[in-house]
N, C-alpha and C positions, 0 to 999 in steps of 0.2 A: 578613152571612151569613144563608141564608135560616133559620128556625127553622122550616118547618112540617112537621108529623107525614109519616116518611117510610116509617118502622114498622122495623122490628127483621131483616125478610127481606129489603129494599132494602140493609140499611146492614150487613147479612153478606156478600152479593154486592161490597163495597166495600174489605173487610176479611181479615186473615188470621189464626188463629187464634182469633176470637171466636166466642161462641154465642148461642143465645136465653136469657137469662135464666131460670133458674128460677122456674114459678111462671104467674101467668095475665099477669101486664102486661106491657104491649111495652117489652123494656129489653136490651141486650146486656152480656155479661159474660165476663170473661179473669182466666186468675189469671198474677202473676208471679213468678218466682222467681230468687233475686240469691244471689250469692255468700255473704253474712252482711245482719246487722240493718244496719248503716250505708248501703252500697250502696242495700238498701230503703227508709231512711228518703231517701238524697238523689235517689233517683228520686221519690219522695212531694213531699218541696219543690219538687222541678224541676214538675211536674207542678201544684203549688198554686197556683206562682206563676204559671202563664202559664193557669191554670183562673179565675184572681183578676180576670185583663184581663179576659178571653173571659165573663165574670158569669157562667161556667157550670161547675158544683161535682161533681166524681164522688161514690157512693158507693163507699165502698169501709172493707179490714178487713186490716189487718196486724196478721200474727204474725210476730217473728224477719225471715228471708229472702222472705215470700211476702207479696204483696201482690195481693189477691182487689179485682177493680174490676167496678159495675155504672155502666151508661150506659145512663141516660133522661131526655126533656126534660120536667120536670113541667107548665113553662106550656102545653103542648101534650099530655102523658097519653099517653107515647110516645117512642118515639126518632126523634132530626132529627138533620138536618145538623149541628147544631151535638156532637152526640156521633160523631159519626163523625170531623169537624175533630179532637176531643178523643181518641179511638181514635187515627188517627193521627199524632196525635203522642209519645204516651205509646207506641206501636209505635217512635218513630223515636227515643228516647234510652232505651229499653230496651234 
């Protein structure tokens, strides 16, 4: 998959529900929200684990049911492809 900086207004055009990150760096970000703490935490593992393959790591900040994710490719100082692959999927077992 390609990694090169796509920027943050390509990879919204891509995407449903995601924004420009807060703040000045190119990075997108969504929050979710689950029925209780469990549900969050096995969307979080499901997510770890196939973030683990992919060497490509969300930020991200749970509390309880909601779990707040930014997506940006640091080797490139920006958002790529490869966060958008990671947006979609964390959209498709949400």
């Amino acid at each position: 998959m390609a990694s090169g900086k796509i920027g943050a207004e390509a990879a919204l055009g891509r995407l449903t529900g995601w924004i420009k990150a807060v703040g000045e760096r190119d990075a997108i970000a969504k929050t979710y929200r689950f029925d209780d703490f469990n549900a969050a935490f096995g969307f979080m593992t499901r997510v770890a684990l196939w973030a683990d393959k992919a060497d490509h790591h969300p930020e991200w900040f749970n509390v309880y049911n909601k779990v707040e994710v930014t997506l940006t490719t640091h080797d490139v100082d920006g958002v790529s492809d490869k966060d958008v692959a990671l947006a979609l999927f964390m959209d498709g077992i949400a």
